[in-house]
Biopython code that builds the backbone (N, CA, C, O; Angstrom):
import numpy as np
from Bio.PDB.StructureBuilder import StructureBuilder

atoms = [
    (1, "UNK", "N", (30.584, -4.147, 168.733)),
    (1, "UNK", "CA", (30.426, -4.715, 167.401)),
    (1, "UNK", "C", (31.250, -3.914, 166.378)),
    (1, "UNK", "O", (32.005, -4.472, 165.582)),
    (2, "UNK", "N", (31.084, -2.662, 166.430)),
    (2, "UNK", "CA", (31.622, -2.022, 165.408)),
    (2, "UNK", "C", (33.362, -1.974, 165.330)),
    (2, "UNK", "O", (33.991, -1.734, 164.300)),
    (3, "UNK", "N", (34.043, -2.301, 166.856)),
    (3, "UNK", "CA", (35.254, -1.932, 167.203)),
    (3, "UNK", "C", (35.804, -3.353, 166.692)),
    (3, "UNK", "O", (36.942, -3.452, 166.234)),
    (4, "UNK", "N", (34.821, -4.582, 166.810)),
    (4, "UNK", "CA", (35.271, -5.729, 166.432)),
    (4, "UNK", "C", (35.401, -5.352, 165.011)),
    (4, "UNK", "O", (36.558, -5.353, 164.589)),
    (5, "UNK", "N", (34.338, -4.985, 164.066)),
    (5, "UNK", "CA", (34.437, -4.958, 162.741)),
    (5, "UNK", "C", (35.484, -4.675, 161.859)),
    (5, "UNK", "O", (35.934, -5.303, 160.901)),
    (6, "UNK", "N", (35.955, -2.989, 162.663)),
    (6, "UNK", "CA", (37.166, -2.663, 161.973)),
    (6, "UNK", "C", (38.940, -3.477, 162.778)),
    (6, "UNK", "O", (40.120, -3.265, 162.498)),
    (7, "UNK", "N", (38.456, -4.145, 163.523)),
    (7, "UNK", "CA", (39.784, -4.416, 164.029)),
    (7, "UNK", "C", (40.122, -5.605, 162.315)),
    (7, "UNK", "O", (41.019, -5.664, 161.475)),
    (8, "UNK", "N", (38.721, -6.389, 162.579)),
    (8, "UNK", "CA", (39.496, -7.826, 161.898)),
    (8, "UNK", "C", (39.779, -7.100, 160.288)),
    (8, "UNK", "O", (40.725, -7.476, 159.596)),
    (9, "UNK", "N", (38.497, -5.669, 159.686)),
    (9, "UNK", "CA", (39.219, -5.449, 158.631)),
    (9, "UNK", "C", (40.662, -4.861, 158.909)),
    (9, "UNK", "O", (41.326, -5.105, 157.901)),
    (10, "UNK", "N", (41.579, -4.064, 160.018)),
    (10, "UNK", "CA", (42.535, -3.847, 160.057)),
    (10, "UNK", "C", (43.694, -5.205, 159.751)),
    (10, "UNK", "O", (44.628, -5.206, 158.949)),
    (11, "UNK", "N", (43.278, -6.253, 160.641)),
    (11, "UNK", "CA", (44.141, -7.455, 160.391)),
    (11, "UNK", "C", (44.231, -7.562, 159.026)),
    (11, "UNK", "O", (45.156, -7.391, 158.233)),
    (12, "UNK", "N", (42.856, -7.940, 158.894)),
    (12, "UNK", "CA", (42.950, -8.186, 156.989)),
    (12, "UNK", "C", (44.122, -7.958, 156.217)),
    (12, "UNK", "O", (45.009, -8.718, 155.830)),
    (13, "UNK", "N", (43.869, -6.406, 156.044)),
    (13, "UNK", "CA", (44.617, -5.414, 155.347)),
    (13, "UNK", "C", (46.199, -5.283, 155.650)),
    (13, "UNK", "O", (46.979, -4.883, 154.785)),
    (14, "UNK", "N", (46.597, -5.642, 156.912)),
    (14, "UNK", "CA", (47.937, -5.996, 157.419)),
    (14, "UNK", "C", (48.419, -6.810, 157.149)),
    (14, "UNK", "O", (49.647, -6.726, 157.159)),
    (15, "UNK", "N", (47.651, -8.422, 156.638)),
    (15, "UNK", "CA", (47.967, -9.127, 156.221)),
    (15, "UNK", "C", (48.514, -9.299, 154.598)),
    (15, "UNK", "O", (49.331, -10.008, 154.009)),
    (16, "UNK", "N", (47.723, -8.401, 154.314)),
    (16, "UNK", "CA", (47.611, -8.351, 152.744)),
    (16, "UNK", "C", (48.875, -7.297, 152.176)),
    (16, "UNK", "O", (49.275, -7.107, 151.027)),
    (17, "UNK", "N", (49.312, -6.709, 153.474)),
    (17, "UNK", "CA", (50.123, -5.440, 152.737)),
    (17, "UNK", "C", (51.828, -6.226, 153.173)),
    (17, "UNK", "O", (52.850, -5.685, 152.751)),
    (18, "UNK", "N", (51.891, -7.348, 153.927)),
    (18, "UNK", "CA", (52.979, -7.959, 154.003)),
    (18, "UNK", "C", (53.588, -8.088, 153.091)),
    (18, "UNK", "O", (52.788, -7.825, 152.193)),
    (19, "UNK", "N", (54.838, -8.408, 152.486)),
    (19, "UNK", "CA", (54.886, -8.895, 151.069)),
    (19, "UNK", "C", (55.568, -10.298, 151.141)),
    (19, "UNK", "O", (56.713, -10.269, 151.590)),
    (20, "UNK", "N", (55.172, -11.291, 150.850)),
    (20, "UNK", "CA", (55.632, -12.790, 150.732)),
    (20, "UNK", "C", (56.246, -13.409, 149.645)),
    (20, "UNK", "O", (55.911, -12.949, 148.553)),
    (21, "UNK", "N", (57.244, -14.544, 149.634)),
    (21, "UNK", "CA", (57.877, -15.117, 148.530)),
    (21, "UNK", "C", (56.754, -15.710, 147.636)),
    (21, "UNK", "O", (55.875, -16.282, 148.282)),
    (22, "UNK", "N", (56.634, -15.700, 146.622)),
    (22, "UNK", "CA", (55.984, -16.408, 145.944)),
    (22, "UNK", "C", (56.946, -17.657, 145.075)),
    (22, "UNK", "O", (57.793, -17.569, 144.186)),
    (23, "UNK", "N", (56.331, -18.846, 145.838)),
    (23, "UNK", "CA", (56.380, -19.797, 145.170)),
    (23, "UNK", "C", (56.392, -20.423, 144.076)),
    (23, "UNK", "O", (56.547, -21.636, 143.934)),
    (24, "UNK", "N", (56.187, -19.421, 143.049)),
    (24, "UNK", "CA", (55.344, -20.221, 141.286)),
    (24, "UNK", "C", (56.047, -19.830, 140.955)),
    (24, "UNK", "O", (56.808, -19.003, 141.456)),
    (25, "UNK", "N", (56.024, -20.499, 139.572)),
    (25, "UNK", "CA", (56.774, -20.444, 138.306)),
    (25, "UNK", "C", (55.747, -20.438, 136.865)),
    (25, "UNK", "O", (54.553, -20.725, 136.793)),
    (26, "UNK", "N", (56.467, -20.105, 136.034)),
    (26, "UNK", "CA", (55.885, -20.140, 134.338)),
    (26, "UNK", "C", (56.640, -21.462, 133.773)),
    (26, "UNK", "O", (57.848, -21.429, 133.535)),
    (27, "UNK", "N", (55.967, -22.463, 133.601)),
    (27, "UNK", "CA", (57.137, -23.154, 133.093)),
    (27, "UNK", "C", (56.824, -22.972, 131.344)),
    (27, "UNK", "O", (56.000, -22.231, 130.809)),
    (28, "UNK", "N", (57.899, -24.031, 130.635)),
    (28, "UNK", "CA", (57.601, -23.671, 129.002)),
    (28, "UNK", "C", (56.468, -24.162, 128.697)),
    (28, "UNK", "O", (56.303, -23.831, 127.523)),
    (29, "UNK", "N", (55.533, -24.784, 129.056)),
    (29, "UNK", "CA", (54.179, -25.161, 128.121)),
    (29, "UNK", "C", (53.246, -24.288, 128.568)),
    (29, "UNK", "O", (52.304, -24.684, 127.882)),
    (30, "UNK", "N", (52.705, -23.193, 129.350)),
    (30, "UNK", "CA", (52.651, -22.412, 129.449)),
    (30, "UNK", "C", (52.211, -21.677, 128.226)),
    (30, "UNK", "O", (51.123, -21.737, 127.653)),
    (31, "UNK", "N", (53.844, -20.590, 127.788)),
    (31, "UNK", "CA", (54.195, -19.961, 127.297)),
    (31, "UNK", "C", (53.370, -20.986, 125.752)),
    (31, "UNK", "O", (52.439, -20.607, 125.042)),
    (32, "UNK", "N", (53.944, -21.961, 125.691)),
    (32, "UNK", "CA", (53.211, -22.858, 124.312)),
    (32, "UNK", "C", (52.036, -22.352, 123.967)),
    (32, "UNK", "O", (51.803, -21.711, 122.942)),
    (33, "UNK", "N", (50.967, -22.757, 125.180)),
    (33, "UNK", "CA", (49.794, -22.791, 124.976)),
    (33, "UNK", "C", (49.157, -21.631, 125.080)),
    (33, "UNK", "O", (47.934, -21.513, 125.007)),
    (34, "UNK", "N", (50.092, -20.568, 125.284)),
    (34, "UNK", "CA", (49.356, -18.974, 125.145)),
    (34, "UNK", "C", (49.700, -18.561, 123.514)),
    (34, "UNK", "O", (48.975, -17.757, 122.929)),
    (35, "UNK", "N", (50.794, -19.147, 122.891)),
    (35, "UNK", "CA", (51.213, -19.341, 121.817)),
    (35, "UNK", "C", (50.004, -19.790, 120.447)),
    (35, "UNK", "O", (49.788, -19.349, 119.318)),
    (36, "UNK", "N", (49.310, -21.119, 121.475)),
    (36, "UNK", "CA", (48.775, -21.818, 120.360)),
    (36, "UNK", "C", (47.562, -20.592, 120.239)),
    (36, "UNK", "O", (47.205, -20.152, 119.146)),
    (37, "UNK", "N", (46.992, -20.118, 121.553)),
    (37, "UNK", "CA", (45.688, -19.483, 122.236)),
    (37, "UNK", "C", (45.824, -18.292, 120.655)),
    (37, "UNK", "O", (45.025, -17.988, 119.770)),
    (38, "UNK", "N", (47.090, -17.959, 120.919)),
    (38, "UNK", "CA", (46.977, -16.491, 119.949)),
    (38, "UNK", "C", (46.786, -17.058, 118.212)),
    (38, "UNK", "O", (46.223, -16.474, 117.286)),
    (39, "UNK", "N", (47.324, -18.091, 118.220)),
    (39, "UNK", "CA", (47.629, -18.477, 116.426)),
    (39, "UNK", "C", (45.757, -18.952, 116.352)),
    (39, "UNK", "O", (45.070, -18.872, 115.333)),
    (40, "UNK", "N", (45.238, -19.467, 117.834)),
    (40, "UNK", "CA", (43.848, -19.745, 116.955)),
    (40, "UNK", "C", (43.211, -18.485, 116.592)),
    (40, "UNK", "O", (42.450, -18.315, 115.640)),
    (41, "UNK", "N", (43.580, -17.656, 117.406)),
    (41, "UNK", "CA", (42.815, -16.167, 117.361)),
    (41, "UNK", "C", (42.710, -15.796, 116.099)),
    (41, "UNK", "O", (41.897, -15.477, 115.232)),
    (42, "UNK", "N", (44.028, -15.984, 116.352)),
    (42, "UNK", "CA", (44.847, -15.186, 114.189)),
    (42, "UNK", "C", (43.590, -16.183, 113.087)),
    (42, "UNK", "O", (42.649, -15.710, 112.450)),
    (43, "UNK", "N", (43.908, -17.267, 113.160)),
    (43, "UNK", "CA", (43.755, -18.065, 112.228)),
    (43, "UNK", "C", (42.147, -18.408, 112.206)),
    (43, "UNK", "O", (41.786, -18.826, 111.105)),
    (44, "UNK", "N", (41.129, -18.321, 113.170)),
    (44, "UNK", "CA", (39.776, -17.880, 113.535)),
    (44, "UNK", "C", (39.470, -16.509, 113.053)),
    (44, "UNK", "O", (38.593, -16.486, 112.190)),
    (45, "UNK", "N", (39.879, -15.572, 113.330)),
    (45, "UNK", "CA", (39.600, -14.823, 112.773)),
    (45, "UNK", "C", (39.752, -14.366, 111.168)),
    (45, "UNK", "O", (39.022, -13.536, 110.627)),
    (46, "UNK", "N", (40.708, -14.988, 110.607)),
    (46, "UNK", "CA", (41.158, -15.153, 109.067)),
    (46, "UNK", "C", (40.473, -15.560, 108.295)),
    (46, "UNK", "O", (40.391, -15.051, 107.176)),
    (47, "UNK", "N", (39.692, -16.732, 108.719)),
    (47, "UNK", "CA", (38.914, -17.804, 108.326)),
    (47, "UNK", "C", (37.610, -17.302, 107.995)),
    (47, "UNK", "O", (37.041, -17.379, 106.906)),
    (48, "UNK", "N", (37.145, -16.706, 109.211)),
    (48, "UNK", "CA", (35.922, -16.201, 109.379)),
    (48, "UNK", "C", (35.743, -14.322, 108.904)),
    (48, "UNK", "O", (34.716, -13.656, 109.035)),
    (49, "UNK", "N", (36.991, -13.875, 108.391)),
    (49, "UNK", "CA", (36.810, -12.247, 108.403)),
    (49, "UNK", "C", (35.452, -11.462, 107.441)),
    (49, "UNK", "O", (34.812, -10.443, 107.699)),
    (50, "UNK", "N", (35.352, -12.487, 106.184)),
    (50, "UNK", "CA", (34.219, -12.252, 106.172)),
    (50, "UNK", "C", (32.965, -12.088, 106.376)),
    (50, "UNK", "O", (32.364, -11.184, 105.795)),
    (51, "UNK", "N", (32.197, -13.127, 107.438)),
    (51, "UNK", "CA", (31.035, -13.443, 108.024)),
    (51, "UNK", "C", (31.080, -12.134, 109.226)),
    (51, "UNK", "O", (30.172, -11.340, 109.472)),
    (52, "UNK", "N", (32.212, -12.200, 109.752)),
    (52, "UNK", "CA", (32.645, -10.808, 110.687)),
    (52, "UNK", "C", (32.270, -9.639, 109.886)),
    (52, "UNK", "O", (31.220, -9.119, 110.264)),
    (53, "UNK", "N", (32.716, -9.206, 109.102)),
    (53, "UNK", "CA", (32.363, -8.019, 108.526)),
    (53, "UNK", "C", (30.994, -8.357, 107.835)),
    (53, "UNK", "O", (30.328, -7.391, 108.207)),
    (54, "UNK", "N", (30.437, -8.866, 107.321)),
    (54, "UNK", "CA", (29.092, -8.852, 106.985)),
    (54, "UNK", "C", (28.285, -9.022, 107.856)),
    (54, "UNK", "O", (27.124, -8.780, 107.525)),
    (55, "UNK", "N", (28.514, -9.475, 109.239)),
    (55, "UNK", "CA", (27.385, -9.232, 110.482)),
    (55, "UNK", "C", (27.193, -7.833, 110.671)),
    (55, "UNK", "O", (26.110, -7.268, 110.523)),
    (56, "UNK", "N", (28.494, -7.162, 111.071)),
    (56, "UNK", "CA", (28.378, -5.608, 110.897)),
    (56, "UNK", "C", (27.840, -4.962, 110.183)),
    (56, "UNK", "O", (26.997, -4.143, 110.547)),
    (57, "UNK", "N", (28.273, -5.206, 108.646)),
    (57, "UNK", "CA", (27.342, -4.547, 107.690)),
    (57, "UNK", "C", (26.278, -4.837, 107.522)),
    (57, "UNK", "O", (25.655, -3.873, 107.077)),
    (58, "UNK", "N", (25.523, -5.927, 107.671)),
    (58, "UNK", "CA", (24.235, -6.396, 107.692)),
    (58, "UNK", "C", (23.503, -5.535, 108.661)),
    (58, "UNK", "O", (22.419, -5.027, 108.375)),
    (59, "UNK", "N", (24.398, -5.289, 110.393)),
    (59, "UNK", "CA", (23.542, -4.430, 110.743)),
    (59, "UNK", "C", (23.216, -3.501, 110.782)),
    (59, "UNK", "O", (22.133, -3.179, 111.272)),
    (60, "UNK", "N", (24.174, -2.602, 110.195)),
    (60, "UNK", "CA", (24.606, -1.586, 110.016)),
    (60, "UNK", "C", (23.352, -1.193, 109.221)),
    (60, "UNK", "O", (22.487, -0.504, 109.762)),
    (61, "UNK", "N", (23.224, -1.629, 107.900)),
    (61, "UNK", "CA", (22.374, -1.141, 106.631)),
    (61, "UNK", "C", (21.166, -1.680, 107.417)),
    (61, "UNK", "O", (20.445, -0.783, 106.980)),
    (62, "UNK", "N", (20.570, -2.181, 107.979)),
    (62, "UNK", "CA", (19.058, -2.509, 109.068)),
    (62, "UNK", "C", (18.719, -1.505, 109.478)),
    (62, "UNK", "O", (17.591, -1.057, 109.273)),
    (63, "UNK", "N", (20.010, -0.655, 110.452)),
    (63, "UNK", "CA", (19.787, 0.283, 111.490)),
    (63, "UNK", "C", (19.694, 1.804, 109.893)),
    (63, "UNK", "O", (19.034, 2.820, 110.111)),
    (64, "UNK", "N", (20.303, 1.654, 108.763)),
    (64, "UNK", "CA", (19.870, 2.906, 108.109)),
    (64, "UNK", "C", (18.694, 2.843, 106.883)),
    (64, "UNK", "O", (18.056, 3.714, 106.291)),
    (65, "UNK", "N", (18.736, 1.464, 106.817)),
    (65, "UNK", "CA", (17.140, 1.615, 106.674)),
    (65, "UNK", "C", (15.719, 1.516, 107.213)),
    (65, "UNK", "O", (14.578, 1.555, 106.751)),
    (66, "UNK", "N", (16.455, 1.331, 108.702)),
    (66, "UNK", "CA", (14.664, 1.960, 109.762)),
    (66, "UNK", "C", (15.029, 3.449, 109.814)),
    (66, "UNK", "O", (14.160, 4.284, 109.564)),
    (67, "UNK", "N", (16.420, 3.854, 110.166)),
    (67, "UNK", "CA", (15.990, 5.279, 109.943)),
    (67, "UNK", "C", (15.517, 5.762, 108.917)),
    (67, "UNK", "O", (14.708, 6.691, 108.923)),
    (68, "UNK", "N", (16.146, 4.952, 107.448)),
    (68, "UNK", "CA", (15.417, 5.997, 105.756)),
    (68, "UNK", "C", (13.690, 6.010, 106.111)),
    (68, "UNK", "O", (12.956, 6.992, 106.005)),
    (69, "UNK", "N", (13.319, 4.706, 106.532)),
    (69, "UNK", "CA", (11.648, 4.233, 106.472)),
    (69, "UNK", "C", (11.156, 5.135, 107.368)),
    (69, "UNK", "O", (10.230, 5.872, 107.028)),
    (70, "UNK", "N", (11.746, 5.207, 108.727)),
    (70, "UNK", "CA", (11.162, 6.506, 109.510)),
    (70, "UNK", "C", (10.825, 7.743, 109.237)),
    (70, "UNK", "O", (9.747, 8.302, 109.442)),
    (71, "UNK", "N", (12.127, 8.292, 108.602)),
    (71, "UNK", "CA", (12.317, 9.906, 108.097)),
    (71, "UNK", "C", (11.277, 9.675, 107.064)),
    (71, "UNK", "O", (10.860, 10.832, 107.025)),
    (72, "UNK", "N", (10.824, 9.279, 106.525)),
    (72, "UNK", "CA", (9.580, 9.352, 104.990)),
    (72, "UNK", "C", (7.900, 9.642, 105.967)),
    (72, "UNK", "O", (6.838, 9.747, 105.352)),
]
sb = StructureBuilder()
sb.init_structure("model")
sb.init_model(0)
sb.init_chain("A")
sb.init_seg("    ")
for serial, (resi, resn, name, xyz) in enumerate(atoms, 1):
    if name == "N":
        sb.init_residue(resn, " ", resi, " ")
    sb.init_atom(name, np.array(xyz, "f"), 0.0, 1.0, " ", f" {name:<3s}", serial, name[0])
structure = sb.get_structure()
């Protein structure tokens, strides 16, 4: 059992360390739509930078006023 075990992980790993043509390509829409991916990022985040920073600060001032209420 055990001699079987490591043989087929040996195959495995022989297989894997071959190196083969790869077939694929990037074509241009692709590249587009990683394009658009980033401008929503930008433009989501622009939109929203305030609500972003006031979640933070909202929790922020929570977490230092259980500590002020504690320390008393």
């Amino acid at each position: 059992m055990y001699k079987t075990v490591i043989t087929c992980i040996l195959l495995i790993f022989s297989s894997l360390a071959v190196p083969r043509e790869a077939l694929a390509y990037i074509d241009p829409g692709t590249g587009s739509i990683l394009l658009q991916a980033l401008a929503a990022v930008v433009i989501g985040v622009g939109v929203f930078w305030r609500r972003i920073i006031g979640f933070f600060r909202k929790n922020n001032s929570a977490d230092q006023e259980s500590e002020h209420v504690s320390k008393k």
